[in-house]
PDB file of N, CA, C and O in Angstrom:
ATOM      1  N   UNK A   1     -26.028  -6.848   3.871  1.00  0.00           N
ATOM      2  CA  UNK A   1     -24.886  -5.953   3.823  1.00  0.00           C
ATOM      3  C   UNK A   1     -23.751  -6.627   3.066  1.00  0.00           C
ATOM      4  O   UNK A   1     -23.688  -7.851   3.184  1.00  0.00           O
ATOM      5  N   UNK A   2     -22.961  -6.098   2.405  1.00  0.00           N
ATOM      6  CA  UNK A   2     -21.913  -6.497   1.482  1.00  0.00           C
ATOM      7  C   UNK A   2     -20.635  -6.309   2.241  1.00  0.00           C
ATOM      8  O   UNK A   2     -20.309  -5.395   2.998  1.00  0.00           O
ATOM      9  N   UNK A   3     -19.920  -7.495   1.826  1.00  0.00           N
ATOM     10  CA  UNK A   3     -18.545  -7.450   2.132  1.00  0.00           C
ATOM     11  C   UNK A   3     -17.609  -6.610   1.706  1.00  0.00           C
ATOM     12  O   UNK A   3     -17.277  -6.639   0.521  1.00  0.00           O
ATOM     13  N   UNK A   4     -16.937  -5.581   2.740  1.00  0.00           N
ATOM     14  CA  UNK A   4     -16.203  -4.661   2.693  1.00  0.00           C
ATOM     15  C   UNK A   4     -15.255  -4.675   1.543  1.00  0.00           C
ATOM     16  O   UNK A   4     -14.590  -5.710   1.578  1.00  0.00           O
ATOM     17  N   UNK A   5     -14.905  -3.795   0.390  1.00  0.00           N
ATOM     18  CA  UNK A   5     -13.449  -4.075  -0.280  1.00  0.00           C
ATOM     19  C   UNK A   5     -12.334  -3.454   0.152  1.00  0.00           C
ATOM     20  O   UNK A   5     -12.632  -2.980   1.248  1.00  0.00           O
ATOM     21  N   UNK A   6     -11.051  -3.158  -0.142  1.00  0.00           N
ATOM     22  CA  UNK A   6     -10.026  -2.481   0.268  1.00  0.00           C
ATOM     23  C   UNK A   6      -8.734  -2.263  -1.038  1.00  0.00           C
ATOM     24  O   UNK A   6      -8.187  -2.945  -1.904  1.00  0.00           O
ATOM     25  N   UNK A   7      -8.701  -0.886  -0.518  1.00  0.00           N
ATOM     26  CA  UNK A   7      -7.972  -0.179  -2.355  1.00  0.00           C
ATOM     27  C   UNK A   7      -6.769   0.314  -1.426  1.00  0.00           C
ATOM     28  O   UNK A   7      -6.815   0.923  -0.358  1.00  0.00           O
ATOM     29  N   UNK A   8      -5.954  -0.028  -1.982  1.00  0.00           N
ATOM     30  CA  UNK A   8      -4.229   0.564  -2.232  1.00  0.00           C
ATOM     31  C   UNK A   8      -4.344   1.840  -2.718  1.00  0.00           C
ATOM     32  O   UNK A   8      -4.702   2.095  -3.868  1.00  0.00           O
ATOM     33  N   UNK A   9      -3.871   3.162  -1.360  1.00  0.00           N
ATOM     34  CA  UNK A   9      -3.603   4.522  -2.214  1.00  0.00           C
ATOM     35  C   UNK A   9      -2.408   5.364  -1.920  1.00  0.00           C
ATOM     36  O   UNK A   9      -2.005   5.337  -0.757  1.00  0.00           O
ATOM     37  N   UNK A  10      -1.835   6.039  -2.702  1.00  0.00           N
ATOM     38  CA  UNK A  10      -0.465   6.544  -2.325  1.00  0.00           C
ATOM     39  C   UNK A  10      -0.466   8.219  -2.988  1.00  0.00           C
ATOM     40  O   UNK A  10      -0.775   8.631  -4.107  1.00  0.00           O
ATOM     41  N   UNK A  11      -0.033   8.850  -1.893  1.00  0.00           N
ATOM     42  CA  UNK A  11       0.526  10.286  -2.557  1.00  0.00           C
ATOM     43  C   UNK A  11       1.025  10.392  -3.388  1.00  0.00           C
ATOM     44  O   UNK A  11       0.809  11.357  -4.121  1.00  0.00           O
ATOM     45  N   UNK A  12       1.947   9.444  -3.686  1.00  0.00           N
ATOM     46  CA  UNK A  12       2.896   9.252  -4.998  1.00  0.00           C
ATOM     47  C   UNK A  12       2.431   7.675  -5.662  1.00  0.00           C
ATOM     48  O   UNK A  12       1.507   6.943  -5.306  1.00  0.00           O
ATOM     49  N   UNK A  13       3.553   7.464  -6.859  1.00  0.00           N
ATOM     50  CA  UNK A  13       3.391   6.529  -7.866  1.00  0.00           C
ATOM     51  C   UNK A  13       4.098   5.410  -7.092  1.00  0.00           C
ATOM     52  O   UNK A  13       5.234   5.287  -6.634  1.00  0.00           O
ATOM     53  N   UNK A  14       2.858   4.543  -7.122  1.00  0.00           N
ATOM     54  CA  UNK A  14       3.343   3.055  -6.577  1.00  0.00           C
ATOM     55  C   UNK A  14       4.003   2.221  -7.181  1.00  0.00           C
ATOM     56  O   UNK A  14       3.993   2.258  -8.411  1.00  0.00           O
ATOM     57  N   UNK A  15       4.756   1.242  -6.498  1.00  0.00           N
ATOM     58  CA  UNK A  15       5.546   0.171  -7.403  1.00  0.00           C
ATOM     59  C   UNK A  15       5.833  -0.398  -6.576  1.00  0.00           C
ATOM     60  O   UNK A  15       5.547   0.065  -5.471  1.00  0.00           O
ATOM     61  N   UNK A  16       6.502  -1.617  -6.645  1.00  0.00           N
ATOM     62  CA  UNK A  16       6.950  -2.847  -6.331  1.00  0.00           C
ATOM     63  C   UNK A  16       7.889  -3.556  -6.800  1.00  0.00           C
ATOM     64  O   UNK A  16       7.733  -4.122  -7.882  1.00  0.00           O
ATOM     65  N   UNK A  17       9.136  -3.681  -6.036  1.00  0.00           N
ATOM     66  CA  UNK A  17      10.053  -4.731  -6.504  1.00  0.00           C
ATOM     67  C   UNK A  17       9.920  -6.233  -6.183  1.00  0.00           C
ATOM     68  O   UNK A  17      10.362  -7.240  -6.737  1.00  0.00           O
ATOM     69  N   UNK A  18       9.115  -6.017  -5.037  1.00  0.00           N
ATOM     70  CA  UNK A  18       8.843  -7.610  -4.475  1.00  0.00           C
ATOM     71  C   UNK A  18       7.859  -8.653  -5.573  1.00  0.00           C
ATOM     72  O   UNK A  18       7.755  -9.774  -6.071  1.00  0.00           O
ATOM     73  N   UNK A  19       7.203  -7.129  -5.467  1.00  0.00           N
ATOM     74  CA  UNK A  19       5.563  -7.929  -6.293  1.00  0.00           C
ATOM     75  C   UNK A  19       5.504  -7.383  -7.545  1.00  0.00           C
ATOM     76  O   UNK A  19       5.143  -6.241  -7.829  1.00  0.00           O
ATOM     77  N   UNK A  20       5.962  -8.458  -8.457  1.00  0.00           N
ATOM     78  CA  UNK A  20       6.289  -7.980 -10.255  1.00  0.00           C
ATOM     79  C   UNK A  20       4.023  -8.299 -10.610  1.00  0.00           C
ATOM     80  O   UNK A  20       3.099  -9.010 -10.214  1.00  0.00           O
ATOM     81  N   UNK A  21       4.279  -7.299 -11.469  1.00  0.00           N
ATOM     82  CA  UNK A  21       2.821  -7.221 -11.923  1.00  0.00           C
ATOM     83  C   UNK A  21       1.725  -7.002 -10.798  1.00  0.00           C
ATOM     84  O   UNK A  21       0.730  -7.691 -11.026  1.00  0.00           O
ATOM     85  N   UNK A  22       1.654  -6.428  -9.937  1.00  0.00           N
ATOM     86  CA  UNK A  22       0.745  -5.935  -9.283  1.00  0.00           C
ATOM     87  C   UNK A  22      -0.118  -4.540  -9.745  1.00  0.00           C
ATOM     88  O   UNK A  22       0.346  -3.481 -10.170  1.00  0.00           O
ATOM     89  N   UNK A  23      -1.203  -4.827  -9.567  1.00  0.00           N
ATOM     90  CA  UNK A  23      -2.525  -3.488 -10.180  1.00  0.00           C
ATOM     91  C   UNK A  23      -3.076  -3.091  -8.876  1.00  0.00           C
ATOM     92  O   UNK A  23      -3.884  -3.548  -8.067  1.00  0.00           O
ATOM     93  N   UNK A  24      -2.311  -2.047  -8.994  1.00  0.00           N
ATOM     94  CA  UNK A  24      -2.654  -1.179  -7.578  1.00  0.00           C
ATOM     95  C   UNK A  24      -3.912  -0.855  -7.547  1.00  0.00           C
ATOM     96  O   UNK A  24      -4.442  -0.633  -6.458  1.00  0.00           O
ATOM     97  N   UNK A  25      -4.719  -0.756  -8.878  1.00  0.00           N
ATOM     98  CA  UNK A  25      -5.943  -0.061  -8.835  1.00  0.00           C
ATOM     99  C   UNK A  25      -7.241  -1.513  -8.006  1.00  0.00           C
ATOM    100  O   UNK A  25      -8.394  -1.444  -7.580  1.00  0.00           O
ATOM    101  N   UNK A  26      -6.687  -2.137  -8.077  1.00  0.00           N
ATOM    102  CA  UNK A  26      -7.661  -3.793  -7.762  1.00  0.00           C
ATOM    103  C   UNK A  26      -8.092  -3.228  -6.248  1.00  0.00           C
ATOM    104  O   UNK A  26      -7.606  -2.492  -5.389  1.00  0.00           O
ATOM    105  N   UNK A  27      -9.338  -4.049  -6.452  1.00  0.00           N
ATOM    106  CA  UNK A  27     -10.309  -4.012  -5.195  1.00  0.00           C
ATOM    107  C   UNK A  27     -10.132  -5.004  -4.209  1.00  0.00           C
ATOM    108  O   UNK A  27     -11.088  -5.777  -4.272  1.00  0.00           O
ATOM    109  N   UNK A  28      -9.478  -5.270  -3.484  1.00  0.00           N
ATOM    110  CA  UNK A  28      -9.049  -6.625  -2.472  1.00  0.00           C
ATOM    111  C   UNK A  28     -10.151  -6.682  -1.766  1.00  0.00           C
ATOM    112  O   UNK A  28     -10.752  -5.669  -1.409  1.00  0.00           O
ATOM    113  N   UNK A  29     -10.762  -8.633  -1.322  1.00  0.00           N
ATOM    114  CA  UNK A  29     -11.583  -8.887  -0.356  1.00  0.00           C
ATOM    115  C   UNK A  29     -11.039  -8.976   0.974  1.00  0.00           C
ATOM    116  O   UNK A  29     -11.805  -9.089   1.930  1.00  0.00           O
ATOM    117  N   UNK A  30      -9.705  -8.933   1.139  1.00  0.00           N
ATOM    118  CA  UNK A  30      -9.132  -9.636   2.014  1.00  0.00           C
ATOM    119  C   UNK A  30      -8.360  -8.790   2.307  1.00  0.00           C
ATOM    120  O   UNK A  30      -7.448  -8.484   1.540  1.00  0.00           O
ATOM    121  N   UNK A  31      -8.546  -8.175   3.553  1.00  0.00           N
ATOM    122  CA  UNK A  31      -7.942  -6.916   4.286  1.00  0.00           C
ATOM    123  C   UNK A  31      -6.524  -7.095   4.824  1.00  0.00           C
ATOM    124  O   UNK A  31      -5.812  -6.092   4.784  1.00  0.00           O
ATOM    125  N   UNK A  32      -5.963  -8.313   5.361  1.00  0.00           N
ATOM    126  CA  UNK A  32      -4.746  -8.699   5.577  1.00  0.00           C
ATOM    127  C   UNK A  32      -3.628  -8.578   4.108  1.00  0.00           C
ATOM    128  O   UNK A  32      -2.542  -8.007   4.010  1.00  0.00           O
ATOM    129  N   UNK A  33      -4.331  -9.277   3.205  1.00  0.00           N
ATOM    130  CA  UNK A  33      -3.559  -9.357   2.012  1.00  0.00           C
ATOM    131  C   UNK A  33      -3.089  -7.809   1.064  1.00  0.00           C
ATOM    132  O   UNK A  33      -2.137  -7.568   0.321  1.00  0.00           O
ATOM    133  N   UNK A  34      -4.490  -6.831   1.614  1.00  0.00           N
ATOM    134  CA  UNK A  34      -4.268  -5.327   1.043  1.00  0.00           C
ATOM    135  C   UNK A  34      -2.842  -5.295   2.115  1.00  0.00           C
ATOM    136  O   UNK A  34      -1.751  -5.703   1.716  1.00  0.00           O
ATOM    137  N   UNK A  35      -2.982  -4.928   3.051  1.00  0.00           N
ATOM    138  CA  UNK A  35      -1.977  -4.626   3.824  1.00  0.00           C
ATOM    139  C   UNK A  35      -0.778  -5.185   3.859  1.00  0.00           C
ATOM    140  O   UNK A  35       0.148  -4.443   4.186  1.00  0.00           O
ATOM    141  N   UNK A  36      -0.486  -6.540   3.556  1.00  0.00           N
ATOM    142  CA  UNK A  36       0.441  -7.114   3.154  1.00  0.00           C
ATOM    143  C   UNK A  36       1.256  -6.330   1.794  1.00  0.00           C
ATOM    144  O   UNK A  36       2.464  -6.097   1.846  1.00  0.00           O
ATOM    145  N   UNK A  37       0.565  -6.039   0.818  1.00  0.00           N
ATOM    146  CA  UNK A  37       0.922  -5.997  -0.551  1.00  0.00           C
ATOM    147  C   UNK A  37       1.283  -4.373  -0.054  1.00  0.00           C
ATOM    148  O   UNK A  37       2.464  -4.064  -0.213  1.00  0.00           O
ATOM    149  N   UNK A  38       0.445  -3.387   0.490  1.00  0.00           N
ATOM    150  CA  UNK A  38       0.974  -2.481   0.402  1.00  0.00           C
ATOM    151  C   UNK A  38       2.063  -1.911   1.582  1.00  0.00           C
ATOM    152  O   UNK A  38       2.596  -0.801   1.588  1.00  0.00           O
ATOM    153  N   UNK A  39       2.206  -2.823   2.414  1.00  0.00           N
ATOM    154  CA  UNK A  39       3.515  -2.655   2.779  1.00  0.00           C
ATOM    155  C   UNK A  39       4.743  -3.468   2.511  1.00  0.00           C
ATOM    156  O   UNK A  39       5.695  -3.641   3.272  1.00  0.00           O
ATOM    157  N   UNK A  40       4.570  -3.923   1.340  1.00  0.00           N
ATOM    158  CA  UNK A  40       5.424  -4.499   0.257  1.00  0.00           C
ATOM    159  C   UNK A  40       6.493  -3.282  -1.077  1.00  0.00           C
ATOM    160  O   UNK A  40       7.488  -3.409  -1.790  1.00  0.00           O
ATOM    161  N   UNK A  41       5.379  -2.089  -0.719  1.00  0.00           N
ATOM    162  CA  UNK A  41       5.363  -1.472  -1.941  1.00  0.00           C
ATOM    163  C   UNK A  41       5.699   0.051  -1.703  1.00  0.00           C
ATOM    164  O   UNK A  41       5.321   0.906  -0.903  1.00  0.00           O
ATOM    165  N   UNK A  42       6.443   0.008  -2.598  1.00  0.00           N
ATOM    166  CA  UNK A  42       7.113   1.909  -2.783  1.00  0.00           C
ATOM    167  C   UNK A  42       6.717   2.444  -3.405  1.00  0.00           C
ATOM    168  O   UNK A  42       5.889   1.964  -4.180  1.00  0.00           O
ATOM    169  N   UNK A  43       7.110   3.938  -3.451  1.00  0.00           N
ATOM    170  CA  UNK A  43       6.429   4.945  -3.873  1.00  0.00           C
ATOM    171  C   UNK A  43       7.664   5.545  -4.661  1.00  0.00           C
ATOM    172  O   UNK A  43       8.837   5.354  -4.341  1.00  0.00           O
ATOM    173  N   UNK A  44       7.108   6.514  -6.045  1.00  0.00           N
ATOM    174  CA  UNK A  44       7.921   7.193  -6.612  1.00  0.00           C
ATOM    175  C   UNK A  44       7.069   8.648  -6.690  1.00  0.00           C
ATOM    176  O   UNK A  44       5.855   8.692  -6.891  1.00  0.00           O
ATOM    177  N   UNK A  45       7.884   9.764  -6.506  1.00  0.00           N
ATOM    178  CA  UNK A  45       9.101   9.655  -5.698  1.00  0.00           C
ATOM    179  C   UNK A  45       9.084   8.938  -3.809  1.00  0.00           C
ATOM    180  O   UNK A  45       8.241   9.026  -2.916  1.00  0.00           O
ATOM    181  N   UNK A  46      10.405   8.289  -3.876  1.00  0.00           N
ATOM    182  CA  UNK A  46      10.601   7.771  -2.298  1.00  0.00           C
ATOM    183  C   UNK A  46       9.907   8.267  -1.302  1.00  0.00           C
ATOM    184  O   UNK A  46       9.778   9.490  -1.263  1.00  0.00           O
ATOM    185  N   UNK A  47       9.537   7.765  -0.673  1.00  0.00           N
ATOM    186  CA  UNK A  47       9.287   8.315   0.981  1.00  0.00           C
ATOM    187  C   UNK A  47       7.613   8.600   1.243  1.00  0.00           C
ATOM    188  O   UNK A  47       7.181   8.811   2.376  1.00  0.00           O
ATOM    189  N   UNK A  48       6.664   8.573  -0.079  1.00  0.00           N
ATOM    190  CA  UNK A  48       5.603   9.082   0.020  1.00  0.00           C
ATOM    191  C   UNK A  48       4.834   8.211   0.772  1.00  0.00           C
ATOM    192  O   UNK A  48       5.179   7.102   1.179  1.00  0.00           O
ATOM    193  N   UNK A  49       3.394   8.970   0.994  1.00  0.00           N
ATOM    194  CA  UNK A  49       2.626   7.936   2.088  1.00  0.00           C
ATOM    195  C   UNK A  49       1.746   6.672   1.278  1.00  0.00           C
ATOM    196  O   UNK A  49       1.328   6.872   0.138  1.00  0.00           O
ATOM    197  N   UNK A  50       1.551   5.579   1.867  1.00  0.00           N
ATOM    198  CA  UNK A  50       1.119   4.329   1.411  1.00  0.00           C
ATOM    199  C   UNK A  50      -0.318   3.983   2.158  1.00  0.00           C
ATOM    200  O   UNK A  50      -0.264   4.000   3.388  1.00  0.00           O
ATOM    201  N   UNK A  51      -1.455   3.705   1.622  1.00  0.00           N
ATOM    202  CA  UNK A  51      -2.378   3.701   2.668  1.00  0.00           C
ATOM    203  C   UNK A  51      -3.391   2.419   1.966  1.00  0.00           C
ATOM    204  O   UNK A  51      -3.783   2.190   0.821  1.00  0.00           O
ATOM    205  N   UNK A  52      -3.521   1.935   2.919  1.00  0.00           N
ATOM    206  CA  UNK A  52      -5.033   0.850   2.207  1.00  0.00           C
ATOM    207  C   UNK A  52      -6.478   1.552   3.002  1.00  0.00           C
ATOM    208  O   UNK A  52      -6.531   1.945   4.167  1.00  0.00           O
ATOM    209  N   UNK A  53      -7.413   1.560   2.143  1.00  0.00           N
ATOM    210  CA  UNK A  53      -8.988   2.066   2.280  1.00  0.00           C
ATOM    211  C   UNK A  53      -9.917   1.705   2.098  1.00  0.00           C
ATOM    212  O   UNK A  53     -10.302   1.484   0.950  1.00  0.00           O
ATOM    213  N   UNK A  54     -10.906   1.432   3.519  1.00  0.00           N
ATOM    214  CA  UNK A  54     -11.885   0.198   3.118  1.00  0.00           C
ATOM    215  C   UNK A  54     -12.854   0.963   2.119  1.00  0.00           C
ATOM    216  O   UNK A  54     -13.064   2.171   2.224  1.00  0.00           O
ATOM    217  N   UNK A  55     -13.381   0.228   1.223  1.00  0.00           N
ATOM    218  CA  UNK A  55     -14.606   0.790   0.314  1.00  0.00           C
ATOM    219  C   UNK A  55     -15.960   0.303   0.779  1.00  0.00           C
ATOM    220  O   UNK A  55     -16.030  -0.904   1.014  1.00  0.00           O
ATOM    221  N   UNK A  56     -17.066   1.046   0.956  1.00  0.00           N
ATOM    222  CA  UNK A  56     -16.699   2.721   0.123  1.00  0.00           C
ATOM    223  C   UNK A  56     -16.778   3.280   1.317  1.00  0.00           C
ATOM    224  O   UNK A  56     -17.061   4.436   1.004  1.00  0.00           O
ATOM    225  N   UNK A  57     -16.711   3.251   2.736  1.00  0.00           N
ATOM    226  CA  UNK A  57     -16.444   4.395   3.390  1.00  0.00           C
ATOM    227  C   UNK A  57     -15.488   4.935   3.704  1.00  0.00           C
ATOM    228  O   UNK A  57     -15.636   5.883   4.476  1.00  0.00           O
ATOM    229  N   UNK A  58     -14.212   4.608   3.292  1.00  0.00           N
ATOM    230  CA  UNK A  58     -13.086   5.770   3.095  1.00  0.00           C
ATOM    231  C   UNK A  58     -12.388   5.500   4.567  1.00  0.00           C
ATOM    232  O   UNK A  58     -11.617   6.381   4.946  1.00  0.00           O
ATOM    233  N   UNK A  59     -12.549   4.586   5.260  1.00  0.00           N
ATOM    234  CA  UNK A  59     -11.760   4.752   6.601  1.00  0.00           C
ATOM    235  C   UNK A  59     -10.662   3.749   6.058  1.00  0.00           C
ATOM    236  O   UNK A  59     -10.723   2.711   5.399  1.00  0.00           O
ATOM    237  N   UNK A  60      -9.207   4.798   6.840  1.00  0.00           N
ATOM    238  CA  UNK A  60      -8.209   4.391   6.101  1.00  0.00           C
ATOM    239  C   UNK A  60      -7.969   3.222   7.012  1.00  0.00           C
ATOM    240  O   UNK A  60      -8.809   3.324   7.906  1.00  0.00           O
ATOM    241  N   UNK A  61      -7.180   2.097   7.227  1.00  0.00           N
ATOM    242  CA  UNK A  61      -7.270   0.610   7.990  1.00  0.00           C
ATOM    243  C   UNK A  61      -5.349   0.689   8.711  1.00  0.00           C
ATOM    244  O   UNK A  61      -4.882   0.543   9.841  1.00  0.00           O
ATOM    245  N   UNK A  62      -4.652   1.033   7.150  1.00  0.00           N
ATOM    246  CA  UNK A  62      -3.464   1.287   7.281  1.00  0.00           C
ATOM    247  C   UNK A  62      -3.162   2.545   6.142  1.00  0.00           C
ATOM    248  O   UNK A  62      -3.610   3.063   5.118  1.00  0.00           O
ATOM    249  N   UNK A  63      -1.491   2.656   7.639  1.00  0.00           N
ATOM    250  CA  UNK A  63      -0.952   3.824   6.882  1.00  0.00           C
ATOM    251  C   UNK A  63       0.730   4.003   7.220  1.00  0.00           C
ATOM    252  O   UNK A  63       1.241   4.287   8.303  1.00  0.00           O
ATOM    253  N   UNK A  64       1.319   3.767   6.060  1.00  0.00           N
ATOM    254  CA  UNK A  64       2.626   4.296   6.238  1.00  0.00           C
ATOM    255  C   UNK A  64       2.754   5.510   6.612  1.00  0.00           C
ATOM    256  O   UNK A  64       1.991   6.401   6.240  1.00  0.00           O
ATOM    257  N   UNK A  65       4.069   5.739   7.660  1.00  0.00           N
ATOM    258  CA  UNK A  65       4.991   7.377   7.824  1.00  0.00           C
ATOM    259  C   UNK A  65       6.176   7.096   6.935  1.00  0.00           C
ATOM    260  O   UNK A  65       6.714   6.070   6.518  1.00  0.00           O
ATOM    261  N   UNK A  66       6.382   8.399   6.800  1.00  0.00           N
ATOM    262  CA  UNK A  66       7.398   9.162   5.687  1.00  0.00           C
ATOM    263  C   UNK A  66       8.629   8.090   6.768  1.00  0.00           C
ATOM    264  O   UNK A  66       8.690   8.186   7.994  1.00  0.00           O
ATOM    265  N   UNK A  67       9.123   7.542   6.280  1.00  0.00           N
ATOM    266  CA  UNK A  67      10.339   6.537   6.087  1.00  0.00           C
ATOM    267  C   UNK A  67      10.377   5.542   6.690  1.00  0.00           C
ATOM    268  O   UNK A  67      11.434   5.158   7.191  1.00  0.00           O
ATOM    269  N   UNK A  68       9.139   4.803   6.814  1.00  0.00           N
ATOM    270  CA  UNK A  68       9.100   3.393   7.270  1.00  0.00           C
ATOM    271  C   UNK A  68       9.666   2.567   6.432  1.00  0.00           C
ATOM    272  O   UNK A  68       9.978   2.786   5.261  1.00  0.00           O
ATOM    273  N   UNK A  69       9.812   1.482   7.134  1.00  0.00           N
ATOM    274  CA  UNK A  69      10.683  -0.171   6.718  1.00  0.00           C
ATOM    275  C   UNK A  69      10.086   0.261   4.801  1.00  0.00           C
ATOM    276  O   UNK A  69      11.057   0.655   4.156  1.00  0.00           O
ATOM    277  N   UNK A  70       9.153   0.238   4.205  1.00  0.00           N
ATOM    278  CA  UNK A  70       8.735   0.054   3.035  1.00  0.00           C
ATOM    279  C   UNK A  70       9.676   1.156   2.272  1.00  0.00           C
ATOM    280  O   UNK A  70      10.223   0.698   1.269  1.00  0.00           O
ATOM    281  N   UNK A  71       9.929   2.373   2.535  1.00  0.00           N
ATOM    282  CA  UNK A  71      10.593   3.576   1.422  1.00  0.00           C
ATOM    283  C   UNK A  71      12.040   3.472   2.493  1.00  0.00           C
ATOM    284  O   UNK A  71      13.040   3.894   1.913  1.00  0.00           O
ATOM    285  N   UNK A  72      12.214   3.153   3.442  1.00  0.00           N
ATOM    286  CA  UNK A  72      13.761   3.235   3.725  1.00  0.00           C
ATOM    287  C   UNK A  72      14.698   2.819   2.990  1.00  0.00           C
ATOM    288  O   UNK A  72      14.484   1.784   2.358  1.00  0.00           O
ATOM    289  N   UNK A  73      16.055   3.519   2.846  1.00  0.00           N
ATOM    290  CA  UNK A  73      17.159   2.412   2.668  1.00  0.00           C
ATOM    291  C   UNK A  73      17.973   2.673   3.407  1.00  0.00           C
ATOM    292  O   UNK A  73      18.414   3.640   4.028  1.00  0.00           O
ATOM    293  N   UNK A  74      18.214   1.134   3.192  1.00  0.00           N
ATOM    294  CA  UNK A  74      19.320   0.420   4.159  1.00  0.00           C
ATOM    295  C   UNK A  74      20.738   0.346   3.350  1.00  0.00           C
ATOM    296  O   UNK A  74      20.912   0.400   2.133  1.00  0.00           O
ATOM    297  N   UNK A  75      21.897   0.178   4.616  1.00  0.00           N
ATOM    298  CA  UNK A  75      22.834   0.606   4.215  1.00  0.00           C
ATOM    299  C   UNK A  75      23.448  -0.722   4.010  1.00  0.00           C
ATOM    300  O   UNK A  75      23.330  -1.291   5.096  1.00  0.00           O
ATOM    301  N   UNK A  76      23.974  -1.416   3.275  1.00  0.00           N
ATOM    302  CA  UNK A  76      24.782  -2.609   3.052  1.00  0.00           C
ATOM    303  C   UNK A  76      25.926  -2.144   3.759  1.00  0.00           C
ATOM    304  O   UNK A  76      26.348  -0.987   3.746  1.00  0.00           O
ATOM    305  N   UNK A  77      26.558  -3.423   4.577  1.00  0.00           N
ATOM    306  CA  UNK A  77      27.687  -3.327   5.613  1.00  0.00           C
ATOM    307  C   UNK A  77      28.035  -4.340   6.028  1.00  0.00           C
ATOM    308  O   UNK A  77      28.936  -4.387   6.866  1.00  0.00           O
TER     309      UNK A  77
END
């Protein structure tokens, strides 16, 4: 049996300010590190959902809600 991969997917267009040059499309071995990176990472437009998915059976592992810590902003004060 083969070791599981895990793909970064979003309703909307992903990006990252934290993580300059990241390829959302990449196949991660390492299920902590998907999840890391994609709750690192925003969506355009704001607020959309963020999900990592093990391959290939499609069970999602993680999942952002519409305005978690990742698409919030915070108010400087």
């Amino acid at each position: 049996m083969s070791t599981p991969k895990y793909k970064i997917e979003s309703s909307g267009t992903l990006t990252s300010n934290l993580l300059l040059a990241i390829n959302f499309d990449h196949l991660y071995d390492n299920s902590s590190l998907a999840v890391a990176i994609a709750a690192k990472s925003i969506t355009l437009p704001v607020q959309k959902e963020v999900r990592v998915v093990r391959v290939p059976d499609g069970e999602v592992i993680f999942r952002t809600k519409v305005g978690d810590a990742a698409n919030a902003r915070f108010s400087q004060g």
